[in-house]
N, C-alpha and C positions, 0 to 999 in steps of 0.2 A: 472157603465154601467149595466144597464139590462137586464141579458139573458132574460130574458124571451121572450123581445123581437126582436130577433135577431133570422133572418130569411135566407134562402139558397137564393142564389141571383138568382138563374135560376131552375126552376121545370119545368119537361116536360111533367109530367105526370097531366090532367087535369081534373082529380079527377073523369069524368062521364064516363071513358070508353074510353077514346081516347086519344093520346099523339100529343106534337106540336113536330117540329123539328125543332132546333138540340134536340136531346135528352141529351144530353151534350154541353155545351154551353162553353167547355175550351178543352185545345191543350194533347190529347190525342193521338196525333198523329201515323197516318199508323195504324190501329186497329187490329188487327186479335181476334178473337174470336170463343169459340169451345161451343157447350153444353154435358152437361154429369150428367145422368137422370134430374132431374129438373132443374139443376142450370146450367146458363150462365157463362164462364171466358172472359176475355178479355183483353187482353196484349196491349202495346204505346210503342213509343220511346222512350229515355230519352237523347239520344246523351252525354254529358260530366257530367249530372246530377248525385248525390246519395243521397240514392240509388236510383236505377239503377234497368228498366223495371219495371214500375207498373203494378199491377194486378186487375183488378178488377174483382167483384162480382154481379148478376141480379141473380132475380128469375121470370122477365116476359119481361126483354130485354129492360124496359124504366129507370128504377129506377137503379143506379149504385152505388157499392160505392167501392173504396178502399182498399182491404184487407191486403195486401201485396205488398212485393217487389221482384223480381227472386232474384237480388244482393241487398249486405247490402252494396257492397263497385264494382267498377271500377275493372276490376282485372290485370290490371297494372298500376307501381308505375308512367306511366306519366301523368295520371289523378289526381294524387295528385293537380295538380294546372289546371285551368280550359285550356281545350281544344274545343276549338267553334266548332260546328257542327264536332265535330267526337266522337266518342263512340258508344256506343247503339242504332245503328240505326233500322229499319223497323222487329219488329221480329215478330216469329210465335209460335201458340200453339197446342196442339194437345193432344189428348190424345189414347193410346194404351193398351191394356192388365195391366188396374190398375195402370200404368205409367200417369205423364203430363210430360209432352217433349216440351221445349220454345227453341226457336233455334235463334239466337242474331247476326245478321250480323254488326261484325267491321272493317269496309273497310278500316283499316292502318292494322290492326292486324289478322281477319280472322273469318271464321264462328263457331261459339262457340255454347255451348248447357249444359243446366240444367236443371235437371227433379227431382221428387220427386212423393210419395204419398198422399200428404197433402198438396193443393196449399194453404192451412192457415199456413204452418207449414216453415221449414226449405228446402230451396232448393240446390240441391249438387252444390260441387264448379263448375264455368263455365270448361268447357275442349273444346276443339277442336274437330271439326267434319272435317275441313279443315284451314291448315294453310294459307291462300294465301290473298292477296291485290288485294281489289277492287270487290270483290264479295257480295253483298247484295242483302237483301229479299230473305232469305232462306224458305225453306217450306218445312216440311217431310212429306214421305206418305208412307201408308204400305199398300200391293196388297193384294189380296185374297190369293196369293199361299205363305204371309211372307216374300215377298222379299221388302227391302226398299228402299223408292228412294227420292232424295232432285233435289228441282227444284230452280233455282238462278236465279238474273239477274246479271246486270254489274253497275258500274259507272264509268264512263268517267271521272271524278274527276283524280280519280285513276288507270286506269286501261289503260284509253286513248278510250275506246270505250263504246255503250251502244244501246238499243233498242236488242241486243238477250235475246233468255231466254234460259237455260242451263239443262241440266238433270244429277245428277248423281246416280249411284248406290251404295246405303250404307248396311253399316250392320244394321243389325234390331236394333241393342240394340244402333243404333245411335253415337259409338263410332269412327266412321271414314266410307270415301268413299270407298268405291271398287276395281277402276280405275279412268280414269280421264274424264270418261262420256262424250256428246257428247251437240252441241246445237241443239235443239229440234224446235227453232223458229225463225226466223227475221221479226222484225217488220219494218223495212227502209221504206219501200214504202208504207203500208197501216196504218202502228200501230205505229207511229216515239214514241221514248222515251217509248216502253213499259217495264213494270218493278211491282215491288210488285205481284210476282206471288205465286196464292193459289190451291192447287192440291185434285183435289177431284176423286172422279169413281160414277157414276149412270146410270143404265140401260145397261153396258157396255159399254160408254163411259169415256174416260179418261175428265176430264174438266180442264180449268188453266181458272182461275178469273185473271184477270192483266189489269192494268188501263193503257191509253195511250194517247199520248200528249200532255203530261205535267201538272203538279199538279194545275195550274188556271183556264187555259183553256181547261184541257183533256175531258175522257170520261170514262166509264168502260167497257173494252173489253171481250169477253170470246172465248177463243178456246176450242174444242175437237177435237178427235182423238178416234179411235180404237184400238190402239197402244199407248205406254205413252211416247215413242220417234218419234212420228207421222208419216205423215203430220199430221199437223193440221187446222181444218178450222178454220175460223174467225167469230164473229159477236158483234157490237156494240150494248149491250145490255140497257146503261142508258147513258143519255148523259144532262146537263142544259135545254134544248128546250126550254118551257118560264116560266121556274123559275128565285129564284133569286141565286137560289145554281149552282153557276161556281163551273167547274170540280170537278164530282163526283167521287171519286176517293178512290183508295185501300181498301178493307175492306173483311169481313169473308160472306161465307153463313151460316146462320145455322136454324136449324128447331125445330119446337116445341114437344112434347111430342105426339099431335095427329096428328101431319105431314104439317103444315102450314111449308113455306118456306118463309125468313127474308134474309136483309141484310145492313149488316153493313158498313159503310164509313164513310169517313172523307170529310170536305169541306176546303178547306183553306184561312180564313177571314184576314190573314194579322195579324196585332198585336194581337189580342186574339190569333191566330194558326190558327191549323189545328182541326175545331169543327168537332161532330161525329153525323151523322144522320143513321137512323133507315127504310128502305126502306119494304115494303110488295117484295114479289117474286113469278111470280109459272112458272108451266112447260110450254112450247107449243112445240109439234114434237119437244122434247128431247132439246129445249135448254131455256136457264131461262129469265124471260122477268121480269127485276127490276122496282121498281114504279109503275108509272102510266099511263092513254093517249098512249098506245103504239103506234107507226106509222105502217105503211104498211109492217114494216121491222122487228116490232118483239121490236123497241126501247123503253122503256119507258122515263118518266121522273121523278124526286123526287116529293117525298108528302112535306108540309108543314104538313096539318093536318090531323092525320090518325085512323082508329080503334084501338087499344092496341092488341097486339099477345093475342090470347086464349089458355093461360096455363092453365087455369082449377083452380084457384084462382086469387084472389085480395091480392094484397103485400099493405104496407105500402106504403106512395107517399115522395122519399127524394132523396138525391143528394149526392155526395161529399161532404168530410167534407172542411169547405175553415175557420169562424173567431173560432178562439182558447183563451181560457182561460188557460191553462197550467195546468191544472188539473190532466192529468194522471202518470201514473209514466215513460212513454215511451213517446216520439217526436213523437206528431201526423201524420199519412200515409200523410195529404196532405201538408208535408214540403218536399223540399231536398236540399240539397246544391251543390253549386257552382261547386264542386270538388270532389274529395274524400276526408271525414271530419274522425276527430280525437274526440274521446268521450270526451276528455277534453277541447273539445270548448264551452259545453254547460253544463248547469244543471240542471234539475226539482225539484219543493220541493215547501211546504206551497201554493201552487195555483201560481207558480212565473215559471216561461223560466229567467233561469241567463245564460247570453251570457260573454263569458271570453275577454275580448279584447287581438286580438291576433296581435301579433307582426306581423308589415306590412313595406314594402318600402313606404319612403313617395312619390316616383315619381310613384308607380305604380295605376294603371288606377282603380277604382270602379268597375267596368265590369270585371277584372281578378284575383279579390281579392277572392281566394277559399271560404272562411267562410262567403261567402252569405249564408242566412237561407232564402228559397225562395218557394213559390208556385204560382201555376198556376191560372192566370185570371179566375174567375169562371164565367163572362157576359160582355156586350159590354160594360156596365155602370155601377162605384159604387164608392164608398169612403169606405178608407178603417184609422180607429182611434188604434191607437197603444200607451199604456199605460206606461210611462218608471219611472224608478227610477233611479237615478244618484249618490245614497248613496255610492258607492264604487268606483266612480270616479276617473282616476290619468292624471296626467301631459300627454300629447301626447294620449288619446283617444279620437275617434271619433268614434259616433255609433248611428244610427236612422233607415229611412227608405229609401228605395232600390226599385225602379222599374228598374229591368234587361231586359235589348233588344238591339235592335241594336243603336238607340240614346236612351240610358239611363240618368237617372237623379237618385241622393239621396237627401235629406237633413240631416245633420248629425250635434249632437251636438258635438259641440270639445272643448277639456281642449287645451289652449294654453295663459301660460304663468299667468294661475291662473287665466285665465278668460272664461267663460263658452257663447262660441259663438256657434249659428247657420249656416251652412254653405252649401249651396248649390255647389252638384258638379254635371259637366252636360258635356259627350264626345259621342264619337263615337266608337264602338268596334273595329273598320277595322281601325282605326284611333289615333295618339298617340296624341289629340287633349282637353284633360281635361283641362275644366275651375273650378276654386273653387271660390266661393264669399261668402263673410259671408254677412248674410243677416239681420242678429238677434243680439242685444246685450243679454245675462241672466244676470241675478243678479250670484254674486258667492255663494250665499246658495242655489239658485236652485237645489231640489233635484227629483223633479216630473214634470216633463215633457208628456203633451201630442201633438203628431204628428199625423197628418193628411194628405192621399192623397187620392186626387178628379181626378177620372177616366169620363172624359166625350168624347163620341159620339167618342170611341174606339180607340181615339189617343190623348187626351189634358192631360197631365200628372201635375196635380198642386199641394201644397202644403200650408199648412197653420197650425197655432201652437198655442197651448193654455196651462197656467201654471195650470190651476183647470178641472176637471169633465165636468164642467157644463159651464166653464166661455165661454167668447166668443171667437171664432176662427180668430187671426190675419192673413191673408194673406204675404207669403214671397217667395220672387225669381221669376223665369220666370216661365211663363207657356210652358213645353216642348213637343214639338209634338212627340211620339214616333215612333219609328220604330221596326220592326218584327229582330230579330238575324238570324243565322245563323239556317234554317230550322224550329227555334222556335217561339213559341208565348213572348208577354212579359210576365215578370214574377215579383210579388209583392215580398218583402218581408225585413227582416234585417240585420243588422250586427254591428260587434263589434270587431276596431283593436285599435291596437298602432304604432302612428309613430316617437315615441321617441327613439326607441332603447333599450328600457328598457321594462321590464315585467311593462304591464299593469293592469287596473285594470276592474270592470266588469259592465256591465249594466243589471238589470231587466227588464222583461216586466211582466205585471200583464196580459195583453188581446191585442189581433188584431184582431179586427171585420170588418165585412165586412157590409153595410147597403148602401142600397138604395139611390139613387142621389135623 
């Protein structure tokens, strides 16, 4: 394979001065973002994923990448094995007096918080701001006079209710509430499903950013107040009108260095996720009018294509890291897995990912297996070639490639009974419905194996395999329509168990590239 030419599959930045959208072309989901002197942060979901709340990095709000993670691990043991759409949900970032403060709403387990000096560096264990079930989209804010205050919504999932938004009183240093605060809004009649609220102050206005009715088809709303327990008024400030971006939804305000005003959102495309566009903002009579075309009402709409914010330099033009050669001595930012993972599932060394095959039930599902090694779609379209070695192969391992969602598909080679078959398995997460078929006979000296999956027109999920570099690509299995999981986009990547009962053995990968349909 040749790096050299091996290119990012979505760039939004268009080299003359202006950016397309999405400026992120994968499932970043519910975004919040702060700036703090030049540099952009930018927090996602990650729901049962590790680790847990990615972080990422801009220095002019187009170009992003990666840095970090808030958690290295889930921080309870029932994430050890994958839990669909609960974890990590919709969090916030913020920064205070030399602090950053990410506040992590887990709606079985409760509002949690980690901060640190160094978002490159080490972030403290998660702790508790509130123990309680069903409260997400937290958001902290600190007043002019040092008093602190967190603004929530609800889920109905959990809770049995939804559409308020809540206010509580906390201690500054973010360690717990007050009291038991009050709700500050009901959205029922005008704002159904309002939720992911963002708390700001300017001009003497309280503000809450919070999107409403519902994440396809909603809109972005904003309230203020003079009062940060209100009332508060209403106004629909960006809504689809005739784009192609359905409900624009949840995301940060933030401002540049010489006072331009931005904003960030999420669109929700179905199997890639929840992509992240880049809106222009400014004032009009004290309230913020996002996009573009406003109407009579103050509404805009999304840009496709726009000027680049004026930071006062030119950054480098790049993306997320998505195809890997294994080169470093740490598991590249844009991996996570399935679960909460164990350091001795993997290994790095000589340019090689050794994947340990780990001890599996044979009746359990592809989709619930922890030791997915997984990332995130980086475009609507691509094929993605994964380079394997088979030299340490044993009796009852299976291990290839993984597209995770809600209809998933792998193809996986498997030792069974000293013979080295191909095996297509293909279920539904919601569903105890796995099919396995072998599709492939191998020769039993097979020791290099190349796999391939062809990603077309953001749902045909296909597969095809070849024993050389260069040779040609066999076609095997069905071509699978995918579907989106539980909140998430789909998600690429491998794995490596055993379903003999016995300590298995391991698979290399040399590369997993990502290129161009």
């Amino acid at each position: 394979m040749d790096k050299s030419k091996i290119r990012k599959m979505w760039i939004a930045d268009q080299g003359d001065g202006t950016y397309k959208n999405p400026i992120l072309y994968t499932d970043y989901s519910d975004p919040d973002a702060i700036r703090v002197g030049e540099d952009y942060f930018m927090v996602a979901s990650s729901f049962c994923n590790a680790p847990a709340v990615p972080l990422l990095h801009s220095r002019d709000l187009v170009n992003w990448k990666v840095i970090n993670y808030v958690w290295n691990k889930m921080p309870f043991d029932a994430y050890d094995k994958p839990l669909h759409g609960c974890g990590a949900w919709a969090p916030s970032i913020r920064y205070h007096k030399g602090t950053y403060y990410v506040f992590v709403p887990m709606p079985d387990e409760g509002i949690m918080m980690s901060k640190t000096t160094d978002p490159w560096g080490k972030w403290s264990k998660p702790s508790f701001v509130r123990k309680v079930v069903g409260w997400i989209d937290p958001c902290p804010f600190w007043d002019d006079d040092g008093k602190a205050y967190m603004v929530t919504a609800f889920a109905r999932s959990r809770i049995g209710f939804k559409s308020f938004l809540y206010m509580s009183p906390m201690e500054p240093d973010c360690s717990g509430v007050l009291d038991d605060g009050q709700f500050v809004y009901d959205g029922h009649a005008t704002q159904p499903t309002i939720e992911g609220p963002k708390l700001y102050k300017r001009n003497g206005y309280y503000y809450i950013f919070a999107p409403a009715g519902g994440v396809k088809p909603g809109w972005q709303t904003v309230l203020r107040s003079r009062n940060i327990y209100g009332p508060y008024e209403e106004k629909i400030v960006l809504h689809q009108g005739n784009t192609p971006v359905n409900g624009p939804h949840q995301g940060a305000w933030v401002d540049t260095p010489d006072g331009q005003d931005w904003f960030l959102h999420f669109q929700d495309v179905g199997n890639t996720g929840r992509i992240v566009h880049l809106q222009p903002m400014r004032w009009v009579d004290d309230w913020p009018v996002i996009g573009v075309n406003p109407d009579e009402n103050g509404c805009g709409e999304p840009v496709l294509h726009y000027d680049k914010p004026a930071v006062g330099a030119t950054y480098p033009i790049d993306a997320p890291e998505d195809s890997d050669f294994f080169e470093g001595e740490k598991l590249g930012l844009q991996w996570q897995w399935n679960a909460n993972y164990r350091d001795d599932w993997y290994s790095l060394g000589d340019g090689r990912l050794t994947l340990y095959a780990q001890e599996s039930d044979p009746g359990l599902q592809l989709c619930d297996i922890p030791n997915l090694m997984l990332q995130k779609w980086p475009a609507p379209q691509f094929q993605i070639t994964a380079s394997l070695r088979l030299e340490n192969f044993k009796e009852g391992d299976a291990a290839g490639l993984v597209s995770q969602c809600g209809h998933y598909a792998g193809l996986l080679v498997c030792q069974k009974g000293g013979k080295r078959i191909l095996q297509q398995r293909t279920g539904n997460w919601t569903k105890n419905d796995e099919t396995r078929k072998d599709v492939a006979v191998l020769s039993e000296e097979t020791e290099s194996l190349y796999l391939r999956m062809l990603v077309r027109q953001e749902k045909e999920v296909s597969f095809c395999y070849s024993l050389t570099e260069e040779g040609e690509y066999r076609p095997v299995g069905e071509c699978v329509e995918a579907t989106p999981g539980r909140w998430v986009g789909v998600k690429a990547g491998l794995t490596a168990i055993n379903e003999s009962g016995v300590p298995g053995g391991s698979m290399a990968v040399d590369y997993f590239v990502f290129e161009e349909l």
